[in-house]
C-alpha positions as CSV (number, residue, x, y, z in Angstrom):
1,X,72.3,37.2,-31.1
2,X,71.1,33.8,-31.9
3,X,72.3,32.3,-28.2
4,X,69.9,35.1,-27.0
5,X,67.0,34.4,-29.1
6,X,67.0,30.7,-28.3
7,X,67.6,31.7,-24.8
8,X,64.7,33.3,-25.3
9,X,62.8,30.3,-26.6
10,X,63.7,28.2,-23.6
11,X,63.0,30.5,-20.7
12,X,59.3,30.1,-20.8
13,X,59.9,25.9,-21.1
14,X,62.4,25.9,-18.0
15,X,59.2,27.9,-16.5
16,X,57.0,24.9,-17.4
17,X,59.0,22.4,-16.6
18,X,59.6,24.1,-13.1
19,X,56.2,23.9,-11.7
20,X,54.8,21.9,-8.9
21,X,53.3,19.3,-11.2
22,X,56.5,18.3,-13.3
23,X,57.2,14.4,-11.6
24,X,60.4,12.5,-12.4
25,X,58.6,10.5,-15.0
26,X,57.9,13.7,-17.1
27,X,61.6,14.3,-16.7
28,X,62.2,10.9,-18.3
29,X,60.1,11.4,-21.1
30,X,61.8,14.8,-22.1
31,X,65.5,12.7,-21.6
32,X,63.9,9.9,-24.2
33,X,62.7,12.7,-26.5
34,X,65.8,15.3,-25.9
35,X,68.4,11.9,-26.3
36,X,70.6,14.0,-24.0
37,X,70.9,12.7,-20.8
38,X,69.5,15.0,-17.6
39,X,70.6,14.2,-14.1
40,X,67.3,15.4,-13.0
41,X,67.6,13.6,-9.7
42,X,71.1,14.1,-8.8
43,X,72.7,17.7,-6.9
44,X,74.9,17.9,-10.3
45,X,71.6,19.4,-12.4
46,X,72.5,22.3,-13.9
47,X,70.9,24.7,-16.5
48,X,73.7,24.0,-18.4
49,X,72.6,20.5,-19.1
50,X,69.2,22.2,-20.4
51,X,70.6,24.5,-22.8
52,X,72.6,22.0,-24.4
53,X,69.9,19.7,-24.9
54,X,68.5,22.4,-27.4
55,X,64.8,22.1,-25.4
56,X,64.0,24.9,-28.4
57,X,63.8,22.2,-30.6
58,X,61.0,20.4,-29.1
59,X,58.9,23.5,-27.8
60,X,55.5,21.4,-29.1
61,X,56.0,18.2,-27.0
62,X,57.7,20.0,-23.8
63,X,54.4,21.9,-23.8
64,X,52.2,18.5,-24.3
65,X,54.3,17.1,-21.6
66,X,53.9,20.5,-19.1
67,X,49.9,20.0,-19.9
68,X,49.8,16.8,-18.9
69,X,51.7,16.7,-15.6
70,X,49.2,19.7,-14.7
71,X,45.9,17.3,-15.8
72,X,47.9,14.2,-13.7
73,X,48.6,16.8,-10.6
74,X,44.8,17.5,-10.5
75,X,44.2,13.9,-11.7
76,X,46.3,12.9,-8.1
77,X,45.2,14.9,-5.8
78,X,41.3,14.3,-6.3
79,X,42.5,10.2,-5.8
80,X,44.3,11.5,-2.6
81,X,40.5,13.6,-1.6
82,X,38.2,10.1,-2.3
83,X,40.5,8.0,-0.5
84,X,40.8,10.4,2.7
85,X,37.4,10.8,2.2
86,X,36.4,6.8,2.0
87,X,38.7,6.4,5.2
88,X,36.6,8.4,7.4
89,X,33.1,7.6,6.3
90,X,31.3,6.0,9.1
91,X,28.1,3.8,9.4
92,X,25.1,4.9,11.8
93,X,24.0,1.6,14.5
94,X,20.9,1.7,15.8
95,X,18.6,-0.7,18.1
96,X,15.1,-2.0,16.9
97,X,12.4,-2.0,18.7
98,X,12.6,-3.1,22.5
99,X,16.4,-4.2,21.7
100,X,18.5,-1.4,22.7
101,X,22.1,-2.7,21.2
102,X,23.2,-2.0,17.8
103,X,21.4,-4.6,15.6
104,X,20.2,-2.3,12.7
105,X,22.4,0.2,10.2
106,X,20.4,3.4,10.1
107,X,18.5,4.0,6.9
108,X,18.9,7.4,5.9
109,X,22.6,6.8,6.9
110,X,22.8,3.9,4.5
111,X,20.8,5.9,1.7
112,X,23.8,8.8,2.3
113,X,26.1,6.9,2.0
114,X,25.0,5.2,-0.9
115,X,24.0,8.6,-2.8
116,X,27.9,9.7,-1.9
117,X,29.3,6.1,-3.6
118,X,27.5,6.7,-6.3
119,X,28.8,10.1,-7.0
120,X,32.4,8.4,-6.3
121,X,31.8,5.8,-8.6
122,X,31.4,8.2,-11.1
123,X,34.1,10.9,-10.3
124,X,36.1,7.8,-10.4
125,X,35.1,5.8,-13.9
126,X,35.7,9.6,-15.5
127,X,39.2,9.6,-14.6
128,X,39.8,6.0,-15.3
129,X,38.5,7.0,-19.0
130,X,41.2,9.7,-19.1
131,X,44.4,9.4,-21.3
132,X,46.1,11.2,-18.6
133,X,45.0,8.6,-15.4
134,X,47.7,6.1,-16.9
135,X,50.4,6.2,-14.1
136,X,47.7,6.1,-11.7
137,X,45.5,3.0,-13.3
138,X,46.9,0.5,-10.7
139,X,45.1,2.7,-7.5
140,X,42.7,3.6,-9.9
141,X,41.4,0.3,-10.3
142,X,42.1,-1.1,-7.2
143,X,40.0,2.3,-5.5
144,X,37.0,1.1,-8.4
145,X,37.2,-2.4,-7.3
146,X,37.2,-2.0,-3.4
147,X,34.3,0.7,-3.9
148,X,32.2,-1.4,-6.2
149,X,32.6,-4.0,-3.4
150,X,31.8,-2.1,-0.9
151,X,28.2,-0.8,-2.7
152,X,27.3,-4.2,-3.3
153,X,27.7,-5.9,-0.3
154,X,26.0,-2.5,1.6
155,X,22.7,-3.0,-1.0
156,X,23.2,-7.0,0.3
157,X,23.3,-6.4,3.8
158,X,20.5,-3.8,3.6
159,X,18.2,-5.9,1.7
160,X,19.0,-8.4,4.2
161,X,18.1,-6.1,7.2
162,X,15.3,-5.2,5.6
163,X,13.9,-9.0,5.3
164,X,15.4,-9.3,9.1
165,X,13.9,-6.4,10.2
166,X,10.3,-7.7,8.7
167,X,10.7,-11.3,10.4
168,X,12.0,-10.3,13.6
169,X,8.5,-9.2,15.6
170,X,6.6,-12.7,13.4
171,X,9.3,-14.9,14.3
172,X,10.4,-13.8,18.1
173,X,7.0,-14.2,19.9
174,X,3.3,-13.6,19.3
175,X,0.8,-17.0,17.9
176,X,2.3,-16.8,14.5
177,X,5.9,-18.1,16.3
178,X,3.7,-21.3,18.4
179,X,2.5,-22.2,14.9
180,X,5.6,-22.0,12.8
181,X,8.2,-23.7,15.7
182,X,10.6,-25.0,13.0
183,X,10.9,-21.5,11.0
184,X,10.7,-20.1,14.9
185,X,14.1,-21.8,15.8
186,X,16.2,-21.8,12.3
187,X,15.4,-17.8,12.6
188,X,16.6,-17.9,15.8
189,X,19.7,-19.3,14.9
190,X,20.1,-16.7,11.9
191,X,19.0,-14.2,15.0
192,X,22.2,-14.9,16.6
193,X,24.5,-14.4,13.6
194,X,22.9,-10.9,12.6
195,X,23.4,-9.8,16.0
196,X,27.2,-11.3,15.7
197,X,27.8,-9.5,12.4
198,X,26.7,-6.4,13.6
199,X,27.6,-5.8,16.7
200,X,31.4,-6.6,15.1
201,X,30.7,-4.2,12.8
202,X,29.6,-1.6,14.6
203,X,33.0,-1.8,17.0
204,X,34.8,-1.0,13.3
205,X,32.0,1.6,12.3
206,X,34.5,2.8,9.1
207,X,32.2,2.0,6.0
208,X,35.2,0.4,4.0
209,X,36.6,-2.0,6.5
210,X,33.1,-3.2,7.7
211,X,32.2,-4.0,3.9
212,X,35.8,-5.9,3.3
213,X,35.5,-7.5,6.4
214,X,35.6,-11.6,5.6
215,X,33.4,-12.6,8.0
216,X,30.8,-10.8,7.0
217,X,30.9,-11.5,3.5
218,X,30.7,-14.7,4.0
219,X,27.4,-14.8,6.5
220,X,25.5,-12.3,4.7
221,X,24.2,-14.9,1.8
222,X,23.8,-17.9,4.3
223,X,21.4,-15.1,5.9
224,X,20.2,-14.1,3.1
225,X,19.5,-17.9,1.9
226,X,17.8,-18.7,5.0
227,X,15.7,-15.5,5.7
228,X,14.3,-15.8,1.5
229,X,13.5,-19.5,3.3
230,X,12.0,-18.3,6.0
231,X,10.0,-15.9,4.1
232,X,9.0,-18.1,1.7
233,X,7.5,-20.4,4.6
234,X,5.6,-17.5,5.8
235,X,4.1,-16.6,2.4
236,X,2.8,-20.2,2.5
237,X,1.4,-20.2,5.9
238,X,-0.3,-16.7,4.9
239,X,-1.9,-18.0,2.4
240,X,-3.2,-21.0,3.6
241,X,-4.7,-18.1,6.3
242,X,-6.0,-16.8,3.1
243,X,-7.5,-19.9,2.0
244,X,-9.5,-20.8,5.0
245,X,-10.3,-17.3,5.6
246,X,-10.7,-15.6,2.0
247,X,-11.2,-12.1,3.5
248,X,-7.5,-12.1,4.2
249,X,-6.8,-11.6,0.8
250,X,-7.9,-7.9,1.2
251,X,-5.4,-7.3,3.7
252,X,-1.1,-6.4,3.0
253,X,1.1,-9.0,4.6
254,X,2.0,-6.9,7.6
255,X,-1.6,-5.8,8.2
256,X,-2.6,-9.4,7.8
257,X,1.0,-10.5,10.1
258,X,-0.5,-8.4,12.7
259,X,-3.1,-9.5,12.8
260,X,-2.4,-13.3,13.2
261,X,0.5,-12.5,16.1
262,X,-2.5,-10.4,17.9
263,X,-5.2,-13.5,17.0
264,X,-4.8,-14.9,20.5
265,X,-6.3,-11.6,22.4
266,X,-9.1,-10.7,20.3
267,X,-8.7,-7.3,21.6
268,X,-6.5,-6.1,19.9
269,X,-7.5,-6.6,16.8
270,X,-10.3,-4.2,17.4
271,X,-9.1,-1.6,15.2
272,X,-8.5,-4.3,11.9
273,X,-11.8,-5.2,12.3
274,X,-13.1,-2.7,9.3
275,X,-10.3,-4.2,6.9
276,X,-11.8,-7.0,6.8
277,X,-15.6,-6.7,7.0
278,X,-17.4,-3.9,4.9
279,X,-19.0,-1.8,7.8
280,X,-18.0,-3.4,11.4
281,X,-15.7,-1.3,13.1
282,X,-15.4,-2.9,16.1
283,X,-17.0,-5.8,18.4
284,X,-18.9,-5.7,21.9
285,X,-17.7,-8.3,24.4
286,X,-19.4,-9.8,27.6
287,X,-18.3,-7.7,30.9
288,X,-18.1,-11.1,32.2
289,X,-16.5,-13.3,29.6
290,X,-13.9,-11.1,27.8
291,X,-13.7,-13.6,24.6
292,X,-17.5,-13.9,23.9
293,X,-18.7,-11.1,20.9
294,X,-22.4,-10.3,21.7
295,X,-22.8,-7.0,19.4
296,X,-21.1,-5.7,16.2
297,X,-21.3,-2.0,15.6
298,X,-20.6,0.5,13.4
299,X,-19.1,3.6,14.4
300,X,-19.4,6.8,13.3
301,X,-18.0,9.5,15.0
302,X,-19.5,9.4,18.2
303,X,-22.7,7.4,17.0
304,X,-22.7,3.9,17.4
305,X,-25.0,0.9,15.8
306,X,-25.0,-1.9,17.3
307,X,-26.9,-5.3,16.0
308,X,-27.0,-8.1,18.6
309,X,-25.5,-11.6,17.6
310,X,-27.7,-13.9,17.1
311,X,-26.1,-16.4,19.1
312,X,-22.1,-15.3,20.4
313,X,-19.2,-15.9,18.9
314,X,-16.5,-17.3,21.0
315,X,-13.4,-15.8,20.1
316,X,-11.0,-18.9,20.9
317,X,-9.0,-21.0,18.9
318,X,-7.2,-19.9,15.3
319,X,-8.3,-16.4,14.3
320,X,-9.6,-17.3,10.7
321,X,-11.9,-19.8,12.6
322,X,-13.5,-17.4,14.9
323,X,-13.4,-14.7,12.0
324,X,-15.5,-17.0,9.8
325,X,-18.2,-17.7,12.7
326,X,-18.3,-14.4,13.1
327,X,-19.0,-13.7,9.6
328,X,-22.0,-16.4,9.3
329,X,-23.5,-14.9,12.5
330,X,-22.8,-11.7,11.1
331,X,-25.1,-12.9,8.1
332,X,-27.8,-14.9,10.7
333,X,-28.0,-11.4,12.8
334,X,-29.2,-8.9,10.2
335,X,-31.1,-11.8,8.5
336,X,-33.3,-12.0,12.2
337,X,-33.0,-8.2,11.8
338,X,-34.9,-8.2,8.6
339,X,-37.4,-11.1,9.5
340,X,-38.3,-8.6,12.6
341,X,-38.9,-5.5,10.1
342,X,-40.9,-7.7,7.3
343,X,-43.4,-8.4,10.4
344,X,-43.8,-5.2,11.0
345,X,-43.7,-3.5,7.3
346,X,-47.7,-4.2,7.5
347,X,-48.3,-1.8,10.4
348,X,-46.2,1.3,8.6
349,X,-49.2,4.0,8.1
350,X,-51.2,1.3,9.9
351,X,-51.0,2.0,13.6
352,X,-47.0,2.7,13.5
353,X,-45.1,5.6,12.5
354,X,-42.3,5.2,10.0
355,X,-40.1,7.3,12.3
356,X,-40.7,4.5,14.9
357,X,-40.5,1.9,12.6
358,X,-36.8,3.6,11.6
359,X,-35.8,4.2,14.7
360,X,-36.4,0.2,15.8
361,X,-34.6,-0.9,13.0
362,X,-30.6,-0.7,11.6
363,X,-30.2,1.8,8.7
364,X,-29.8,-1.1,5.9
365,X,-33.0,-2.8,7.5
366,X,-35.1,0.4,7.6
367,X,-33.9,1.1,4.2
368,X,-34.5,-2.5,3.5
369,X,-38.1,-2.3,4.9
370,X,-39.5,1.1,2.4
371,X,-38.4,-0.7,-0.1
372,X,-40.5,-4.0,0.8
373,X,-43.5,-1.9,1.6
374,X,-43.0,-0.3,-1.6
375,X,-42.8,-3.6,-3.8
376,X,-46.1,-5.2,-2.1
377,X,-48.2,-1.8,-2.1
378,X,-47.2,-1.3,-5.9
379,X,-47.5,-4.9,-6.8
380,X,-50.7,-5.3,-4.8
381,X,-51.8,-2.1,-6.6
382,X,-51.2,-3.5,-9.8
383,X,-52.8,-6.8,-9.0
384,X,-56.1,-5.4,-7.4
385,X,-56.7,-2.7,-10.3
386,X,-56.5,-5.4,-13.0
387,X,-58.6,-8.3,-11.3
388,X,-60.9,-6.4,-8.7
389,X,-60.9,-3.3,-11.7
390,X,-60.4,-1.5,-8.1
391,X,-60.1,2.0,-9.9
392,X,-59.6,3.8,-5.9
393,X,-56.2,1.4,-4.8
394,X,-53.8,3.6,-7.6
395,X,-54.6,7.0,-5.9
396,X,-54.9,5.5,-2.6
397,X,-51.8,4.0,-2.8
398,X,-50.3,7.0,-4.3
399,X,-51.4,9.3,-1.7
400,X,-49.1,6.6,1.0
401,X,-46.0,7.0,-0.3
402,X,-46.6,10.3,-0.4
403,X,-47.5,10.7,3.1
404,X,-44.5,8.4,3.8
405,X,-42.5,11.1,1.7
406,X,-43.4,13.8,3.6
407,X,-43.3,11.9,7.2
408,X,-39.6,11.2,6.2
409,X,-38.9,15.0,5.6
410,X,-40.7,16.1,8.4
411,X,-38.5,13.8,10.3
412,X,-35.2,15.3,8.8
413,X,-36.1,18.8,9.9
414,X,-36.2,17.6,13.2
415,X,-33.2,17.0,15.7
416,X,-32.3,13.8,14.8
417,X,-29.3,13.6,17.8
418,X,-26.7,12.5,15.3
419,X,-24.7,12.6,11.9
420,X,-25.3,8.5,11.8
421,X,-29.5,9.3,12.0
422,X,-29.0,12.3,10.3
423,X,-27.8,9.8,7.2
424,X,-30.0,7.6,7.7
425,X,-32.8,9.1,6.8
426,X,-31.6,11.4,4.3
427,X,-30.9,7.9,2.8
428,X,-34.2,6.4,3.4
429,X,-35.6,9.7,1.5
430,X,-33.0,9.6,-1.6
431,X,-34.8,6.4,-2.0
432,X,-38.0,7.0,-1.4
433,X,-38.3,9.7,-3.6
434,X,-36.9,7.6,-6.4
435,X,-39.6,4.8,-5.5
436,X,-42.9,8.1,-5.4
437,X,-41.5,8.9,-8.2
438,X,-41.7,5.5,-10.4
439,X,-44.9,4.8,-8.8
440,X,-46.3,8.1,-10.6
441,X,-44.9,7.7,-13.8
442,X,-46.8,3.7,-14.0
443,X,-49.8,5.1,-12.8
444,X,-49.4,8.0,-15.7
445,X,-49.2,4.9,-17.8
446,X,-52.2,3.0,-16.7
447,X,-54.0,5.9,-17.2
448,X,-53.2,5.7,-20.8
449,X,-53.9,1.8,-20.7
450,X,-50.6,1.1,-21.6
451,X,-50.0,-1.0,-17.9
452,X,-52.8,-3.4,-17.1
453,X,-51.1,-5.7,-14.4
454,X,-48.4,-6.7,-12.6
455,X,-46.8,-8.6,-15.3
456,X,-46.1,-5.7,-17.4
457,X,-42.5,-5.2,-18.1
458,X,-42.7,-1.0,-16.9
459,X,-43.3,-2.8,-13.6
460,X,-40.9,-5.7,-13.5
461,X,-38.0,-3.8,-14.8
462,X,-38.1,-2.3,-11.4
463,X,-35.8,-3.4,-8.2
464,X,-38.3,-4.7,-6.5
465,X,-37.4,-6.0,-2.3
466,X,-39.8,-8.7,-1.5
467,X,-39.5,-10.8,2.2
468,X,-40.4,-14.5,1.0
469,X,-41.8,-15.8,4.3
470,X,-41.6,-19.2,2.6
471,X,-38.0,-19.0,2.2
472,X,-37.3,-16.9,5.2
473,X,-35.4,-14.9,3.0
474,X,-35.1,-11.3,2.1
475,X,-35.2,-11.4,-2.2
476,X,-34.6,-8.9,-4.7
477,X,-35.7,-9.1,-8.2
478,X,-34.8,-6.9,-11.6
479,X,-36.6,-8.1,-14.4
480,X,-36.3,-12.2,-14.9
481,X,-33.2,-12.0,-12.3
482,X,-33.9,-13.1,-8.4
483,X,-31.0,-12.2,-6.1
484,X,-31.1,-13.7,-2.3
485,X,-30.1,-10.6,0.1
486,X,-26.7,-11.1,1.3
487,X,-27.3,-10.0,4.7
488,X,-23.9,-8.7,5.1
489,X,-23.9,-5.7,7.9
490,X,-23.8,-2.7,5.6
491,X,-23.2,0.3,8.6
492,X,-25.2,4.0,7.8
493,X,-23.5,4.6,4.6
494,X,-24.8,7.6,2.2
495,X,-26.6,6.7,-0.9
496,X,-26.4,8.6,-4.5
497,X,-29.5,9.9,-6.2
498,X,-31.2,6.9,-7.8
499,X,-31.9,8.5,-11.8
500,X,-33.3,6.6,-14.8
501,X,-29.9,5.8,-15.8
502,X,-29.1,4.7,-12.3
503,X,-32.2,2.1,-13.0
504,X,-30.9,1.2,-16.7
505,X,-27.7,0.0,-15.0
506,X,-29.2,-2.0,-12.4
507,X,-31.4,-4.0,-15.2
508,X,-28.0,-4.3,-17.3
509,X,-25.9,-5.6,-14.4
510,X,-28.6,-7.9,-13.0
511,X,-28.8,-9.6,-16.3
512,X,-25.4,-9.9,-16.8
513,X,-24.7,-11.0,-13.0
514,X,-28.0,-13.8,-13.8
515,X,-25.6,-15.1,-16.8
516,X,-23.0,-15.3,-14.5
517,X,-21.1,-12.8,-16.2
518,X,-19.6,-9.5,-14.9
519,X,-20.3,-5.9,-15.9
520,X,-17.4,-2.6,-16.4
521,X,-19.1,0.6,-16.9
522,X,-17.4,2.7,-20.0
523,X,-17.9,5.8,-21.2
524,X,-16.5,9.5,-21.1
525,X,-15.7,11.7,-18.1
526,X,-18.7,12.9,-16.2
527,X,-21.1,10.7,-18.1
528,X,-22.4,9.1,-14.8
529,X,-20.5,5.4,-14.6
530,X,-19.3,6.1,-10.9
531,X,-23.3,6.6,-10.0
């Protein structure tokens, strides 16, 4: 009875010990536990031997043993799925630009890829962690080590194509090329071994092998080293660009790189043109002579401004020389544009319309001009009531801007032929109504005797637009605070309501811009610091 019951006992631990996963090592470990020695590798092994080693007896650690071949099976076999699966993997090649070899791994290939290692890496540090990955730590490791190799050189060479990829159109023609020669021919050089490397690599194609290849492991830094050279050169000749010409520093680098290779055909840099200046879109050239600017213009939509240069700008030579001409004639254009309109602010009302005096002029000089007519009528006002005790000039002057008021909406209900008119005088009326207005509430105040002259602060607290034809220059004044006009070409841009608060600002800012300080608007949402 006993032979049967531990009969019994060992049936279901031959069963274990006869699956799939039981290796010779585990049948080691139950000889060294059993002390009985088990031909398990040898035709002689017999279930004999197993009874007599009295396997009842260790029923506990048999089991632990079973468990563990069946963790080591699965253990195995997902070593055997990663490396089948690492043997395969294959790179993408592709060409760049007019270049129609393989000279550039594929991106979303290479972020694949790198997503997959990742999860690998993983997978793989798990079972490295496991008690039961000890007979396999030697491929283990080496499967971590070759992996880990292969992700870092593939972010190396990536980087590196991406710094390649970046120099390639600066370095291999265009005027930044002519101006850099030395950086021109040590990229060259590093031109040649990048198109080496890879077109050796993409003959192998398998991930693995390209990454462990020697040769490439030992290029990719010297590239690396001399491409971070070569970019550092650049950096230095951009922004000595920068220096002469400080609206670079609005640009990106490529915008900016694009700009510089296309500097020798002026255009085609038409379309950067408005990244660099606040409202030209593009230029006019001569019919005859293609690199003479005779017009700017702004664009919008189909409408076009146009303002004629004062004298051309040749566009020859370094870009940021021509650019900066461009910029002072810019400046010396709308100037003459407002000397023209403050000769004829006199005649608005007085023998000329002020739709024909807006329609002569650009938006920013028509704009320019109410605002002049506005400052001498009300100043003159101001001045002739409190000398000449004139008490008719107030309501006559009143009863101007009004009529200029209502000439400007009459004009607005018209067909103005575009969008760009269309906003440029609504503009010149969200400012004029602003200007009716403030001339109202200082006559309220003379009425009350509270204003007396033109030196009263409810009047010099104003923006006031004067054209000083002693200074040829167009002036505007907040308070104690003169500011020369700019005379930077401003396009037909849209204008916010002008409201008291709109007013308190300008005083504050023009104070703090006279103390050569700066000024940040605070405050809680919708409290009006954007207007």
């Amino acid at each position: 009875k006993k032979k049967i019951e531990d009969f019994q006992e060992i049936l279901p631990l031959l069963q274990e010990l006869g699956k799939p996963s039981i290796q010779p090592r585990h049948w080691q470990q139950v000889t060294e536990m059993t002390g009985k020695e088990l031909p398990f590798d040898s035709d002689d092994f017999k279930l004999s031997g197993l009874i007599d080693a009295h396997l009842n007896e260790y029923t506990d650690e048999i089991c632990d043993i079973c468990e563990g071949a069946d963790k080591q099976l699965i253990i195995e076999s997902k070593i055997k799925e990663i490396s089948f699966q690492w043997e395969g993997l294959l790179f993408d090649f592709g060409g760049w630009k007019q270049r129609d070899y393989p000279c550039i791994l594929v991106g979303a290939k290479v972020g694949e890829t790198q997503e997959v290692l990742e999860e690998t890496m993983n997978q793989l540090n798990t079972m490295n962690a496991q008690r039961h990955s000890i007979p396999f730590k030697e491929e283990l490791t080496g499967l971590i080590s070759t992996l880990s190799d292969t992700g870092d050189t593939i972010e190396k060479w990536f980087k590196i194509q991406q710094m390649w990829t970046s120099l390639e159109s600066v370095f291999t023609g265009g005027d930044i090329a002519k101006q850099m020669p030395m950086e021109a021919k040590k990229f060259g050089q590093i031109d040649k071994d990048w198109i080496k490397i890879m077109q050796k690599s993409a003959e192998t194609k398998l991930v693995v092998p390209c990454c462990q290849n020697d040769m490439l492991k030992q290029i990719l830094p010297v590239l690396g080293a001399g491409l971070e050279s070569c970019q550092k050169s650049l950096e230095s000749y951009l922004e000595g660009k920068r220096n002469k010409f400080p609206r670079f520093y609005f640009t990106s680098d490529p915008v900016l790189l694009k700009i510089l290779s296309q500097g020798s055909d002026p255009d085609n840099i038409q379309e950067d043109f408005e990244k660099l200046f606040d409202a030209i879109n593009r230029v006019q050239f001569d019919k005859v002579d293609k690199r003479k600017i005779m017009k700017i213009l702004g664009v919008v939509g189909s409408a076009v401004e146009s303002v004629d240069m004062a004298t051309p700008v040749m566009a020859v030579g370094n870009i940021e020389d021509w650019l900066l001409a461009l910029e002072y004639e810019m400046q010396r254009s709308v100037r003459k544009e407002c000397r023209i309109a403050a000769i004829m602010c006199p005649q608005i009302l007085n023998g000329m319309t002020i739709m024909e005096f807006s329609n002569q002029t650009i938006s920013q000089v028509a704009l320019m001009g109410i605002q002049v007519v506005w400052t001498v009528d009300f100043q003159d006002a101001l001045l002739r009531m409190s000398r000449d005790k004139d008490k008719k000039v107030m309501p006559e002057t009143n009863k101007k801007f009004v009529q200029m008021l209502s000439d400007l909406v009459g004009a607005c209900l018209t067909d103005l032929g575009s969008k760009m008119n269309r906003t440029k005088f609504e503009t010149l009326v969200t400012v004029h109504v602003h200007q009716k207005d403030l001339f109202q509430d200082v006559w309220k105040l003379v009425k009350q005797n509270i204003v007396k002259d033109q030196n009263d602060f409810e009047w010099l607290k104003q923006t006031r637009c004067y054209w000083k034809f002693d200074q040829d220059h167009a002036v505007v004044s907040i308070a104690d605070v003169d500011f020369v006009y700019s005379y930077e070409y401003l396009g037909c841009k849209e204008r916010l309501v002008i409201t008291a608060l709109t007013d308190r600002c300008f005083v504050t800012q023009s104070q703090a811009l006279g103390m050569f300080f700066g000024g940040a608007p605070a405050g809680p949402a919708g409290t009006g610091k954007t207007e």
